[in-house]
C-alpha positions as CSV (number, residue, x, y, z in Angstrom):
1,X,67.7,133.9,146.4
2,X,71.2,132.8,145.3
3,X,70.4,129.4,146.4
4,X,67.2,129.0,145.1
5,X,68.6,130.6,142.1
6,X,71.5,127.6,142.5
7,X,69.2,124.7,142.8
8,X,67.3,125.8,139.9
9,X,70.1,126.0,137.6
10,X,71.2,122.4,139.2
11,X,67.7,121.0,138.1
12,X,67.6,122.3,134.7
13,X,71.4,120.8,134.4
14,X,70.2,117.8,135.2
15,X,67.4,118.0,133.0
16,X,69.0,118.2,130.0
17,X,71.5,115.8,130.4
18,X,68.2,113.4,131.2
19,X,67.2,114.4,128.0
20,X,70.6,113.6,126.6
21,X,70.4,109.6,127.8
22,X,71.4,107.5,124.3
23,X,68.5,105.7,122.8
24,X,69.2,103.1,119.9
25,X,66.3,102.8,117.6
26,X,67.5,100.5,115.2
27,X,70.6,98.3,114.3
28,X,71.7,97.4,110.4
29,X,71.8,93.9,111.3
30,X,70.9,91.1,114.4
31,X,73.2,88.6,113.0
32,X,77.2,89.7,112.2
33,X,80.6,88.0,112.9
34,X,83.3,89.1,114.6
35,X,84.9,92.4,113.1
36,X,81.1,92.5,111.4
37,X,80.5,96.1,111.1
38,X,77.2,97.2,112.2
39,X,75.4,100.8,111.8
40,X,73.5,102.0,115.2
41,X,70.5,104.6,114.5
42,X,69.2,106.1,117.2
43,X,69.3,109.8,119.9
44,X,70.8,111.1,122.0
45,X,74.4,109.4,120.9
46,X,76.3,113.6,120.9
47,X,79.7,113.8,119.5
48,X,81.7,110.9,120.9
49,X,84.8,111.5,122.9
50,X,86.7,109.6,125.6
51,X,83.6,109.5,127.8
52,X,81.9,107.8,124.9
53,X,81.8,103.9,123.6
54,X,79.8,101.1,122.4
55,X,79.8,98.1,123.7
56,X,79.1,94.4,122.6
57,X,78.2,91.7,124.9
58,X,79.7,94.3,127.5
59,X,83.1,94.1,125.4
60,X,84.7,98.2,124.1
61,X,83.9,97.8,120.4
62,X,85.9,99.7,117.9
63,X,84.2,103.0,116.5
64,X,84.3,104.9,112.9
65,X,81.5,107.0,112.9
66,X,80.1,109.0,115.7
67,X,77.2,111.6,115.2
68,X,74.2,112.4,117.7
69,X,72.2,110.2,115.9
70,X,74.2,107.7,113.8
71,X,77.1,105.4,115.4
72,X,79.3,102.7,112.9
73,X,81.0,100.0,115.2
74,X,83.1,96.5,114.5
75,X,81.8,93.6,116.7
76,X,85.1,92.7,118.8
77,X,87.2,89.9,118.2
78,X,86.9,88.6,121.4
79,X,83.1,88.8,122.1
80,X,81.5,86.0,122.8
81,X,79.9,83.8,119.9
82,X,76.2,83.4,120.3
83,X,73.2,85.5,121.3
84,X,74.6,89.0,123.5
85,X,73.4,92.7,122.9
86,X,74.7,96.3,121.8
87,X,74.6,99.3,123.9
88,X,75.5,102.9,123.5
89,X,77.3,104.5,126.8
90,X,77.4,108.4,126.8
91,X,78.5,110.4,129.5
92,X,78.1,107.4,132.1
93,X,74.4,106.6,130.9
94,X,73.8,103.6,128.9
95,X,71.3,103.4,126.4
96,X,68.3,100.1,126.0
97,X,70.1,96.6,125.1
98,X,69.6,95.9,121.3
99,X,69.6,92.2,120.4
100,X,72.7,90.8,118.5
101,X,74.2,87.4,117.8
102,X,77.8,86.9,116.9
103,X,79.3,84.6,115.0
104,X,82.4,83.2,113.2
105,X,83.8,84.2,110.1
106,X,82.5,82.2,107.0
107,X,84.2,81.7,103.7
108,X,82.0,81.0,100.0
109,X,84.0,79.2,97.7
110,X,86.9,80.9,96.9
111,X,85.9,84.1,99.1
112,X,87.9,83.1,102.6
113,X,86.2,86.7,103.8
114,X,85.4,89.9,103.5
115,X,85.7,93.2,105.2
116,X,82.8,95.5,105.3
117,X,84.9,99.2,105.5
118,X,83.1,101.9,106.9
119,X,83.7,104.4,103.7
120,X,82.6,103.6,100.0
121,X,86.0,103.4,98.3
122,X,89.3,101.8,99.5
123,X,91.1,103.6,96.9
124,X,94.6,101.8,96.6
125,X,95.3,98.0,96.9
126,X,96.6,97.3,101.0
127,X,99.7,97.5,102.5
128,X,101.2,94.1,104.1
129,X,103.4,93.3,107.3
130,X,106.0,90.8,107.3
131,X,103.4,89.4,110.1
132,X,100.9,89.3,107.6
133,X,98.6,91.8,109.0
134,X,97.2,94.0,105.9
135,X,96.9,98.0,106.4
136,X,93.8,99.8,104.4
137,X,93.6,103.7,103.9
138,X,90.5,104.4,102.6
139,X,88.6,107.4,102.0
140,X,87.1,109.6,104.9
141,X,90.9,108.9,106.3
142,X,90.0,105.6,108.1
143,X,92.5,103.8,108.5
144,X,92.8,99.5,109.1
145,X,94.6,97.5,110.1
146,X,93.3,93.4,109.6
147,X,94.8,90.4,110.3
148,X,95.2,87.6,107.9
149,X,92.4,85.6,109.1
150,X,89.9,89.0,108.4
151,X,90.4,90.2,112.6
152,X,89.9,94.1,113.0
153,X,93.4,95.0,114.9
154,X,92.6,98.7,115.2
155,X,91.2,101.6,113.3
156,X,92.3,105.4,113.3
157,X,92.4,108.0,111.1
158,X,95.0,110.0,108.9
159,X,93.7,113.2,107.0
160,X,91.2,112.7,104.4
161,X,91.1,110.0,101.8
162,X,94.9,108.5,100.7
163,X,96.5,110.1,98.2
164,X,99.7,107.6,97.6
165,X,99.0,103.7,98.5
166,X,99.6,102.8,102.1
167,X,103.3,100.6,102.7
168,X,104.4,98.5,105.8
169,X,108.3,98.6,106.8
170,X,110.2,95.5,107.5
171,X,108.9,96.2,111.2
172,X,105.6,96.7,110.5
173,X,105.2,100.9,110.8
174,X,102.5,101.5,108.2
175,X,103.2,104.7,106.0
176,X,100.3,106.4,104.5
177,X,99.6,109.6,103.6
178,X,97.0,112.5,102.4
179,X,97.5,116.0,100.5
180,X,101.2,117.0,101.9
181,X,101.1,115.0,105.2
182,X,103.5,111.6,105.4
183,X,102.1,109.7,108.6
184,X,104.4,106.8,110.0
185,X,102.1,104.6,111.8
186,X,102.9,101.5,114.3
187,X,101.5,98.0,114.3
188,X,99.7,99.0,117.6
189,X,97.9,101.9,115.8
190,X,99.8,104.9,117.3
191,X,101.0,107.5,115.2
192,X,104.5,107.8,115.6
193,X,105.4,110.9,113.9
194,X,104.2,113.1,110.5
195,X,106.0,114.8,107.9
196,X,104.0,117.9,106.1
197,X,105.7,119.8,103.4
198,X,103.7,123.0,102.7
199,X,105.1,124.2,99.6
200,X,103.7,121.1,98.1
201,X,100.9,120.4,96.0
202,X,100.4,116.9,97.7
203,X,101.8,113.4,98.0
204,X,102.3,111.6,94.7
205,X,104.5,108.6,95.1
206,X,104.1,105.6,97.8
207,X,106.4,106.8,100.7
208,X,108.5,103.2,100.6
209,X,111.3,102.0,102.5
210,X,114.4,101.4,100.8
211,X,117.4,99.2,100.3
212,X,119.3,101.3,102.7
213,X,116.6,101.6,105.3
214,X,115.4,105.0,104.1
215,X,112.3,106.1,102.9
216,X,111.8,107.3,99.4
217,X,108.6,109.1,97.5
218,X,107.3,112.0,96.0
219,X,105.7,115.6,96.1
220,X,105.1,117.2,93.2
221,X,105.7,121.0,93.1
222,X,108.2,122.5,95.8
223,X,109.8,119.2,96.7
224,X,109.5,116.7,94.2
225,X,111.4,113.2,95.4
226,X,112.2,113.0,99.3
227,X,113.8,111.1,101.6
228,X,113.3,110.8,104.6
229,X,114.4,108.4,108.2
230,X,112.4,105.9,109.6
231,X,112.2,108.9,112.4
232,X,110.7,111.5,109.9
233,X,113.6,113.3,109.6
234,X,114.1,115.1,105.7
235,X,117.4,113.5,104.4
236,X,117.0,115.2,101.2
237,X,114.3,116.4,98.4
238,X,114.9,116.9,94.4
239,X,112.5,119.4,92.8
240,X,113.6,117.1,89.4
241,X,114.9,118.6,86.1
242,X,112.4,118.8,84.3
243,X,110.3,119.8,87.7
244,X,108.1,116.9,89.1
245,X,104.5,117.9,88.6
246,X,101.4,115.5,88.9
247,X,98.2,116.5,86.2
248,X,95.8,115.3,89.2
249,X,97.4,112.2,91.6
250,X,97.2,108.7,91.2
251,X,99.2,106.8,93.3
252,X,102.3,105.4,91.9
253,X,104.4,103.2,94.0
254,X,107.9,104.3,94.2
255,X,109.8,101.7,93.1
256,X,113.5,100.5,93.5
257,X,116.2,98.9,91.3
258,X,119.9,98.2,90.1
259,X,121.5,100.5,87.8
260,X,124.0,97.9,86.3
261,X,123.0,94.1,85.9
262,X,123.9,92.0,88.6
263,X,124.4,95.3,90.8
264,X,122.8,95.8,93.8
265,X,119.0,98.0,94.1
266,X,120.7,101.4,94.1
267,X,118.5,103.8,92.2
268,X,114.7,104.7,92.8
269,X,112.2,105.4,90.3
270,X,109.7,108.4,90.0
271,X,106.8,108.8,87.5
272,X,105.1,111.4,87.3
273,X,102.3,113.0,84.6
274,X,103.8,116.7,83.8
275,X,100.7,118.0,82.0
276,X,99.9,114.6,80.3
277,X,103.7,114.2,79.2
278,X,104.6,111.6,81.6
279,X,108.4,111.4,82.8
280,X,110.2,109.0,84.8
281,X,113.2,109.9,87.2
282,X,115.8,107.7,88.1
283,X,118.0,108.9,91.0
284,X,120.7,107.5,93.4
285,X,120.0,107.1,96.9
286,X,121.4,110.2,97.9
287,X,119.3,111.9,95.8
288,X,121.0,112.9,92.6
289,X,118.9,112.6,89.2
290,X,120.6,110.1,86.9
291,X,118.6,110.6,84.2
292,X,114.8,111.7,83.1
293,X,112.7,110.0,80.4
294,X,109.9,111.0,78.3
295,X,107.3,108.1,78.3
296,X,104.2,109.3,77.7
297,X,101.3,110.8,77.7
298,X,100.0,107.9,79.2
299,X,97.3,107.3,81.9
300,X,99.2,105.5,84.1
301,X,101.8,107.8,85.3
302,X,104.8,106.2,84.0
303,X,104.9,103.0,86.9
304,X,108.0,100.9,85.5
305,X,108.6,97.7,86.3
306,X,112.2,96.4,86.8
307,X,113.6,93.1,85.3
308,X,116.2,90.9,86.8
309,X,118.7,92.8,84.5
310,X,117.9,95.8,85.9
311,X,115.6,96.8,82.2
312,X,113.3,99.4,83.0
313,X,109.3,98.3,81.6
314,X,107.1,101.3,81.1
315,X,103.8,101.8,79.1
316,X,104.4,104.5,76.7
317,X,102.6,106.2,73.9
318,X,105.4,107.4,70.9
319,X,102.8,110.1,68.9
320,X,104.8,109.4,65.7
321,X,102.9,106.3,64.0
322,X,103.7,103.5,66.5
323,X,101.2,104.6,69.6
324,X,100.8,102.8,72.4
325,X,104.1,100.6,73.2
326,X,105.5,98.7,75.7
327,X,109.0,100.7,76.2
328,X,112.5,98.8,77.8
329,X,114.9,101.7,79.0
330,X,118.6,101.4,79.6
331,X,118.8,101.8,83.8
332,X,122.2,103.7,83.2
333,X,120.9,106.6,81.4
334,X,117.3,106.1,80.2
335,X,117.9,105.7,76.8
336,X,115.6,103.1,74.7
337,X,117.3,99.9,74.3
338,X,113.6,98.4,72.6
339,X,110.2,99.2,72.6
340,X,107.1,96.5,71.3
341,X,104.9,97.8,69.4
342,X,102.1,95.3,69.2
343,X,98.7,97.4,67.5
344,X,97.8,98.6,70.6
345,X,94.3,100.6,70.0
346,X,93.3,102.4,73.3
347,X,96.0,101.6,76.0
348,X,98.3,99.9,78.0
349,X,97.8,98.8,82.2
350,X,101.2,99.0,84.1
351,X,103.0,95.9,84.0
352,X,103.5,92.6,86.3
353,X,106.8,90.9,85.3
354,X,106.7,87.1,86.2
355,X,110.0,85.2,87.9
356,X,111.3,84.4,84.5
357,X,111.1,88.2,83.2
358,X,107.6,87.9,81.3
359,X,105.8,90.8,81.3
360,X,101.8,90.5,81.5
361,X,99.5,93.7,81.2
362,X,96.2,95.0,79.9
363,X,96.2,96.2,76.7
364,X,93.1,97.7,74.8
365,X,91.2,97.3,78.5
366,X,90.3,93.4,78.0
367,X,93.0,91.8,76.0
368,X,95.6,90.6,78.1
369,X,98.8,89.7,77.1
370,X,102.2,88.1,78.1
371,X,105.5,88.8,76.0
372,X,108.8,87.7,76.4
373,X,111.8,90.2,76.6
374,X,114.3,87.7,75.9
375,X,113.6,87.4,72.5
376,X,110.7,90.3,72.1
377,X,107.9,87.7,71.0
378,X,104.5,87.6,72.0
379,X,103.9,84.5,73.9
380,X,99.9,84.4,74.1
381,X,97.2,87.0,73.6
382,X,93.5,86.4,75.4
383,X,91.0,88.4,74.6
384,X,88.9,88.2,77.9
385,X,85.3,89.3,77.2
386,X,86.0,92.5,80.3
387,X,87.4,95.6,81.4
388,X,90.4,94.2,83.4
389,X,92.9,95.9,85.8
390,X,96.3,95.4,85.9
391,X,97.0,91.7,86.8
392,X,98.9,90.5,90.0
393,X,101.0,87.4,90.0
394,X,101.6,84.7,92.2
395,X,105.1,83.7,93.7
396,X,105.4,80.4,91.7
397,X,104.6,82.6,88.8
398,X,101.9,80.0,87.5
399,X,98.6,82.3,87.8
400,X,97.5,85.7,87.1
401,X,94.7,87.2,89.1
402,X,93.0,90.8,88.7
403,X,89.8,92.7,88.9
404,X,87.3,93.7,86.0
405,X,84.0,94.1,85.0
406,X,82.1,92.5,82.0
407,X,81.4,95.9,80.8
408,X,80.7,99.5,82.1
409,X,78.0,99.7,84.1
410,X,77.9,96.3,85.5
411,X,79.0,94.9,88.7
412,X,82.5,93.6,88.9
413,X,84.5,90.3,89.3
414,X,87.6,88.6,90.7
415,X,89.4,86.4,87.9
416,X,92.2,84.0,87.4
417,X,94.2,83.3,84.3
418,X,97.1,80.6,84.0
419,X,100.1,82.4,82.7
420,X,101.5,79.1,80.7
421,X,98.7,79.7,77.9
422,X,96.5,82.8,79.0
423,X,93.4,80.5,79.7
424,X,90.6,81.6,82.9
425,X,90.8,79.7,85.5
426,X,87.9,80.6,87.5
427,X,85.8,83.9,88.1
428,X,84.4,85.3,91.4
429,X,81.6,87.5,91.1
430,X,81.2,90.8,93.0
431,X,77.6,91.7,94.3
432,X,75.3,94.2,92.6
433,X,73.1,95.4,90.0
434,X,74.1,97.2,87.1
435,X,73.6,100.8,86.7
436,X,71.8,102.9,87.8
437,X,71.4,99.9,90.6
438,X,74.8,99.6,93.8
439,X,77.5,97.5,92.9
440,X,81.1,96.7,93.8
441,X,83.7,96.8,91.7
442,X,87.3,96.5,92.3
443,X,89.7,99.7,92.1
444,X,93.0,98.6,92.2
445,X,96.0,95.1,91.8
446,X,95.8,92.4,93.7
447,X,98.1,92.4,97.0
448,X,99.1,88.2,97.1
449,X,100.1,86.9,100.3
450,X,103.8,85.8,100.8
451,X,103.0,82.0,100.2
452,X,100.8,83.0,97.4
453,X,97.8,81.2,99.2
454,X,96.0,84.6,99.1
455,X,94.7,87.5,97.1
456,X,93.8,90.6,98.4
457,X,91.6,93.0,96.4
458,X,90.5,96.4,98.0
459,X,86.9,98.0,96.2
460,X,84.6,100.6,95.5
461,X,81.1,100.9,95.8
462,X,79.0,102.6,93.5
463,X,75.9,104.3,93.7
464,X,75.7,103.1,97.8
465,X,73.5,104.6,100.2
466,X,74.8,108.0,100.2
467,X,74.1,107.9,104.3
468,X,75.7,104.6,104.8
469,X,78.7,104.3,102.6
470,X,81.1,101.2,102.8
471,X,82.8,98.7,100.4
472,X,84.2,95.3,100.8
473,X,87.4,93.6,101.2
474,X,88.1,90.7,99.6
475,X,90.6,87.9,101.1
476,X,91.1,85.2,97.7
477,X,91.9,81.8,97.9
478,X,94.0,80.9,95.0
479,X,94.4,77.3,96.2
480,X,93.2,74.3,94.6
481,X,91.2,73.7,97.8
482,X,94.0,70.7,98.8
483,X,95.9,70.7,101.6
484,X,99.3,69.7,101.2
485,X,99.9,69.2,105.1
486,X,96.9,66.6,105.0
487,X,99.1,64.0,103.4
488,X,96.6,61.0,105.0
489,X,93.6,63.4,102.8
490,X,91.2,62.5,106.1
491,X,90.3,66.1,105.9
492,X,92.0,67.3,109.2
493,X,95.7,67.9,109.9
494,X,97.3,66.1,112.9
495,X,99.8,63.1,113.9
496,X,98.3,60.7,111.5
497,X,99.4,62.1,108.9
498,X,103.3,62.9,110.2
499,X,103.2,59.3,110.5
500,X,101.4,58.5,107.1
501,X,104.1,60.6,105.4
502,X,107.2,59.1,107.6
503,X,106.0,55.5,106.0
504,X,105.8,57.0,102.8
505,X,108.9,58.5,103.4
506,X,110.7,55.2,104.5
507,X,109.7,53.3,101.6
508,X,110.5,55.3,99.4
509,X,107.4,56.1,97.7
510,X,107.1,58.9,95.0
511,X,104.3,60.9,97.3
512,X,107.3,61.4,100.0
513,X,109.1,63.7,97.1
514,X,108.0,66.7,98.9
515,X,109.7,69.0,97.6
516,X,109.2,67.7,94.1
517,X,113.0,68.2,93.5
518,X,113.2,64.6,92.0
519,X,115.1,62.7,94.9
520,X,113.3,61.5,98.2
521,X,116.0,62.9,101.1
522,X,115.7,64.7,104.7
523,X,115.1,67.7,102.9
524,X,111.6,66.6,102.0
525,X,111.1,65.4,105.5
526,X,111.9,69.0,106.6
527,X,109.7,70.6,103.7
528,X,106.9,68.8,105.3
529,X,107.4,69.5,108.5
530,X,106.8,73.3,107.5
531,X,103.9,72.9,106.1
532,X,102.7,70.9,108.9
533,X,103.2,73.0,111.0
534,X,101.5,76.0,109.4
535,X,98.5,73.5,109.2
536,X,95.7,74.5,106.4
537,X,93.5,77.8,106.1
């Protein structure tokens, strides 16, 4: 009796995990590049786990969703281009072969590629590595981390969506967070340590390494500013006077400068929305409050902006006549030194400051200005014809690009402006119909690549599928489509064209002034030899 009893028990066992074999039934798409994400539909998929993957053309593909039947997985980098097939492994059992061809990466026009993220809003602009490689906390908690050329590195998860924009040390650790959790995150994807404060309300301020190798941010509630090691250790925390509270989070980068010109970066600032009365702290870096300023209310959360003097920039509103202005406080003790008051009707963005001190922001939502705080002039005024976002600007300081939409309701676009006279230089057009139809728009500034090459623009998709969300990623090429390294123009970079500039060099010709510093010398020679050797996207 007990072994019949056995065997029966051994049969149904084996039953149901017959039952349980993975079937895919559909697949979003036959065709996707490399680090393509594609949706699997299907039974018999159960919860995931370590016994648990998809594979593409017999290659461990990373995974972001997992239900029994519903699986979201990036084609790996490395799978072979050409025709190969998906399969769904459970438990030891595979499932059938669906059909799927991989291949490269393709730009259009100025879009060098996209990202397809497996939630429908990516919240803040990215993070980015010395190395290059960009970091994206979106919501659901996934977590990115891409290359520059648009290669999925890894994917994990921190919490629920981000509630302070994701940083990258000097080393690469990405630091995110959600609600009161800090997570320090390595360039492999492993989470090297958390920080939870429980008295908190949540995370308010970018967690952001500092001059001195610390890391600086914000609570509000309990804590308010904190600092913490590279280890995770609490160095120390300033509730603020008057005490830091947040009238529902936005973001705000925690950002660093001199309090004396021609001093070194030694305070950080703190803004923060206390009931729609914004303040802005300034404290040392060992955590003493130097001063607190009322600059507000504002929808912004009182971001400043520093200038080379040290100047404090900050949107504020002043209720008595003026409105909306842009403020300059004294870094010493936060006292006004000058504020602009230019007619402002409904707001002010945050501000970009250029390499020469300009400041350029959003004012009204589509008129976009640039004034000089040198001698407090307006220096042009465009009134785009959109709802803009705060501009982003390029190394060289020559272009403005940002985010906007023609109107509420419509899909969005990528723009460039020149910042000598304000004028567009060209639009790129995010997919979409307008409402009640999906379309993407963009949700935060521009991240620009080190050698300004790039733009980076994170979105949001609304009204998407509400059982397949995702946005795009946008990688920008702010070029003029030449190549400087192709100095033969042929169209590809090699030899030929070390030797075409060597003649040019030799001679003496004005095309050898590489360096366009007025003088033809070894240091052009070497100028080229850079950019040869970083070739052409």
């Amino acid at each position: 009796m007990r072994a019949s009893r056995h065997f029966g028990f051994l049969a149904l066992g084996c039953s149901a995990i017959a039952a349980a074999q993975p079937a895919i039934d559909s697949t979003s798409s036959g065709v996707l590049p490399r680090s393509g994400r594609i949706v699997l539909r299907g039974s018999g998929f159960g919860a995931g786990g370590p016994d648990s993957r998809v594979e593409i053309g017999g290659l461990a593909a990373w995974v972001t969703t997992w239900t029994p039947g519903r699986i979201v997985a990036y084609v790996p980098e490395a799978a072979v281009l050409g025709a190969g097939d998906v399969r769904v492994i459970v438990g030891g059992q595979g499932s059938n072969l669906a059909p799927l061809e991989v291949t490269l990466r393709q730009s259009d026009g100025r879009v060098r590629w996209t990202f397809d993220a497996d939630s429908d809003n990516q919240w803040f602009r990215p993070a980015l590595a010395p190395d290059g490689t960009l970091y994206l906390h979106t919501s659901q908690g996934l977590v990115y981390a891409l290359s520059p050329d648009g290669a999925l590195k890894w994917t994990t998860t921190a919490l629920g969506f981000p509630y302070m924009p994701p940083t990258a040390g000097p080393d690469g650790t990405l630091y995110c967070g959600s609600v009161q959790t800090i997570f320090a995150i390595s360039p492999q994807g492993q989470t090297l340590w958390t920080y939870k404060d429980q008295s908190a309300q949540g995370l308010q301020n970018s967690m952001t390494v500092g001059p001195d190798g610390k890391l600086y941010g914000a609570y509000d509630f309990g804590p308010g500013a904190v600092s913490l090691t590279t280890s995770g250790d609490l160095v120390w925390s300033n509730a603020g006077d008057p005490a830091m509270f947040e009238y529902g989070g936005i973001g705000n980068r925690t950002v660093f400068g001199p309090s004396q010109p021609g001093g070194p970066d030694d305070q950080v600032y703190i803004g923060m929305d206390l009931f729609g009365d914004n303040h802005l702290y300034a404290f040392d870096l060992d955590g003493h409050q130097k001063w607190a300023a009322r600059v507000g209310p504002n929808n912004y959360g009182a971001e400043p902006t520093i200038g080379s003097d040290g100047t404090v920039y900050t949107p504020d509103f002043i209720a008595s006549g003026f409105g909306w202005v842009i403020q300059a406080l004294d870094p010493q003790d936060g006292h006004s030194k000058w504020f602009y008051d230019g007619d402002f009707a409904a707001n002010c963005s945050n501000i970009e400051i250029g390499p020469d001190d300009t400041l350029y922001y959003v004012r009204d939502l589509g008129h976009l200005e640039a004034f000089n705080p040198r001698t407090r002039s307006l220096r042009w005024h465009n009134p785009t014809g959109g709802i803009l976002t705060r501009p982003a600007i390029t190394p060289d300081g020559s272009t403005l690009v940002m985010s906007g939409v023609p109107t509420y309701g419509q899909p969005g676009f990528i723009r460039a402006y020149a910042t000598a006279d304000g004028s567009q230089l060209w639009e790129v057009p995010l997919p979409g119909e307008p409402y009640p139809g999906q379309r993407v728009i963009g949700n935060d500034w521009a991240r620009i690549s080190s050698d300004g090459r790039t733009a980076y623009f994170s979105t949001v998709t609304l009204s998407g599928p509400a059982d397949d969300p995702h946005s795009l990623f946008y990688a920008i090429d702010l070029t003029d489509g030449s190549c400087p390294a192709d100095f033969n123009d042929d169209g590809k970079v090699n030899t030929q064209d070390v030797l075409a500039f060597l003649n040019a060099w030799a001679a003496g010709d004005a095309s050898a002034d590489f360096n366009t510093d007025g003088t033809i010398n070894t240091l052009d020679v070497l100028a080229y030899l850079n950019a040869w050797s970083s070739g052409c996207p």
